[in-house]
C-alpha positions in Angstrom: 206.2 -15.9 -105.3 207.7 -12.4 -104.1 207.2 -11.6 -100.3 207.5 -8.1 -98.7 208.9 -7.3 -95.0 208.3 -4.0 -93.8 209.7 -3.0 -90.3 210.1 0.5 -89.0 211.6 2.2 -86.3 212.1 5.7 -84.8 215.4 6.4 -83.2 215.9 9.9 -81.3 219.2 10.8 -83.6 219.8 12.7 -86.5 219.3 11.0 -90.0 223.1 11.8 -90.5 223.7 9.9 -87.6 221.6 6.9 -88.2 222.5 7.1 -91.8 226.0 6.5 -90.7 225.4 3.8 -88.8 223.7 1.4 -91.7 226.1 2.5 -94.1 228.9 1.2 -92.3 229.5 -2.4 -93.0 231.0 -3.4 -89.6 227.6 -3.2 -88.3 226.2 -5.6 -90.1 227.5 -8.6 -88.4 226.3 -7.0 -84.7 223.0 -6.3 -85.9 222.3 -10.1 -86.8 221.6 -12.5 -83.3 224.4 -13.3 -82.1 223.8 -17.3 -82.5 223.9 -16.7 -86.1 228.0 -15.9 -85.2 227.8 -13.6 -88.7 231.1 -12.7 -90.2 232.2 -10.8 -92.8 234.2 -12.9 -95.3 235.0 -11.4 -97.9 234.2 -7.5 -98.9 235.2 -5.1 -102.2 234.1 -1.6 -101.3 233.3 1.1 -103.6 233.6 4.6 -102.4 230.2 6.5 -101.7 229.4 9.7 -103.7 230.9 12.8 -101.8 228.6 13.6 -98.8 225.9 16.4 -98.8 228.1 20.0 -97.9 225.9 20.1 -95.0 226.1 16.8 -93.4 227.4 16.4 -89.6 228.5 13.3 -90.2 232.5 12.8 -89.2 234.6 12.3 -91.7 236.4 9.4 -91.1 232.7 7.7 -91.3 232.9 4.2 -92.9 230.6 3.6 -95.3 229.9 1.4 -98.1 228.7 2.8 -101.6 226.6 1.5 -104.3 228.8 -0.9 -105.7 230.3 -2.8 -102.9 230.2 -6.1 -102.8 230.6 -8.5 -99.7 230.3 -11.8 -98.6 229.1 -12.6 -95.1 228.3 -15.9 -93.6 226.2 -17.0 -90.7 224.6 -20.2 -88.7 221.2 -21.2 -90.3 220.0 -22.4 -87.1 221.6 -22.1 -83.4 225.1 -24.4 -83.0 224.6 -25.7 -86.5 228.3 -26.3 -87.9 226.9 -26.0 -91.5 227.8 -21.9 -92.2 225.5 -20.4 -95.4 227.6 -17.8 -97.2 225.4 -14.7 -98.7 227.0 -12.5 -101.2 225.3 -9.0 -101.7 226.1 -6.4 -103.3 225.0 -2.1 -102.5 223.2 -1.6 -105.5 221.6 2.1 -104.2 223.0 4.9 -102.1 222.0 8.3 -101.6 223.5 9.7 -98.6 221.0 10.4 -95.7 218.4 9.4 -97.7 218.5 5.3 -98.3 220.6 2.0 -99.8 219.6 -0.9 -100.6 221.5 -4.3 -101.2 220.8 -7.4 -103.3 221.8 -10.7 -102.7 224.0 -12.3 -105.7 224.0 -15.7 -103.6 222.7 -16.9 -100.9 219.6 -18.7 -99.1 217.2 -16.7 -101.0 215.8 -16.7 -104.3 215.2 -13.1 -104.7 216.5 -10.6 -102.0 216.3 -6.8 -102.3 216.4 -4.9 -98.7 216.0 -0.9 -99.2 216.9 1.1 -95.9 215.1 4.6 -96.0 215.6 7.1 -93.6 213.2 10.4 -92.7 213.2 12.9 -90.6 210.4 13.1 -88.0 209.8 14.5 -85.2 208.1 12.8 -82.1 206.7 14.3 -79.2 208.9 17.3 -79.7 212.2 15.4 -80.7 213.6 15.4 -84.0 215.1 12.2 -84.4 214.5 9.6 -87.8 212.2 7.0 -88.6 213.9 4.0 -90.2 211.9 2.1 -92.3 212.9 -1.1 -93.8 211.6 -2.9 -97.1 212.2 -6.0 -98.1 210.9 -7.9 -101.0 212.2 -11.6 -101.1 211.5 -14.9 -102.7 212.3 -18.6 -101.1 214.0 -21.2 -103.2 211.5 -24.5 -104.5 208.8 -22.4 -105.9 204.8 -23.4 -103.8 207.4 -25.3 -101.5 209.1 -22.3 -100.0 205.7 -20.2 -100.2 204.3 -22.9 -97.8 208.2 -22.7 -95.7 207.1 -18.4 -95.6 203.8 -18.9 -94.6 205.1 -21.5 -91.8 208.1 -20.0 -90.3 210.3 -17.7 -92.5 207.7 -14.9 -92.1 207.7 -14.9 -88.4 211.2 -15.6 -88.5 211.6 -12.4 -90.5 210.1 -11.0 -88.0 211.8 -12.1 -85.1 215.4 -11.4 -86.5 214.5 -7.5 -87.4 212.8 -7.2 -83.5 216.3 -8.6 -82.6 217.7 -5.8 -85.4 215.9 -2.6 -83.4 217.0 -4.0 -80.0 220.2 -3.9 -81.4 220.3 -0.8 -83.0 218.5 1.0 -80.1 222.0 -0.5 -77.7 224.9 0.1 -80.4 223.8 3.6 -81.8 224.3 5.2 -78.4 227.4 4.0 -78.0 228.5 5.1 -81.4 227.3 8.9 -80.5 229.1 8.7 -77.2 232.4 7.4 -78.8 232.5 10.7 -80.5 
């Protein structure tokens, strides 16, 4: 059975700037917990379309367009020595809009994680909420439902918390580098 994950986050930057961010594939690996020890192993980029004429974003922005393909792998569980490799692949991108990426191979079944980024302004400040949508399916059919209802969900959950604490550290440090 399909399971959805929706997180959401509001971040006082542009959507340019947070677009940027996401889209850049050397962010991945820092946005996962660090126990995990995520690399990327393997990645064939495709160029994005040409950006919007009015974006702010730099040019010398990495980003990774519908198309790309990568292979990362990470630590199923803390100081395990057993790394699971995940191959996924951009299979959406609209600049300063959303992506989304589909997993190929991996520990999933089914994996399809949209990132969708609006404007919105809070308490005065512009800024963007980030929402993120993911529809999944475990491996072993009533078996895995029973592994989401037990611990995958609020392990889901616990991993994009880690994913906003994250964010909220290394995109301010990305604007200041500028």
């Amino acid at each position: 059975m399909r399971h959805i994950h929706q997180a959401e986050q509001w971040l006082p930057y542009p959507v340019e700037t947070v677009f940027e961010f996401f889209a850049n594939p050397e962010n991945l690996p820092r946005l996962m917990p660090a126990w995990q020890k995520a690399r990327i192993e393997e990645a064939v980029f495709a160029p994005p379309p040409p950006r919007p004429g009015t974006t702010r974003v730099h040019a010398h922005a990495v980003a990774a367009g519908a198309g790309t393909r990568m292979t990362i792998s990470f630590r199923p569980i803390p100081l395990s020595p057993i790394r699971v490799p995940w191959d996924a692949e951009i299979s959406e991108f609209v600049w300063n809009d959303h992506f989304c990426d589909v997993q190929h191979r991996g520990p999933f079944a089914y994996w399809k994680h949209c990132h969708r980024l609006e404007a919105q302004t809070r308490d005065g400040m512009p800024g963007t909420l980030l929402r993120d949508h993911v529809v999944y399916e475990l491996p072993f059919g009533i078996l895995g439902d029973l592994a989401d209802r037990l611990f995958v969900r609020r392990q889901m959950d616990s991993i994009f918390r880690y994913r906003q604490e994250r964010t909220s550290e290394l995109l301010p440090r990305m604007v200041e580098a500028r």
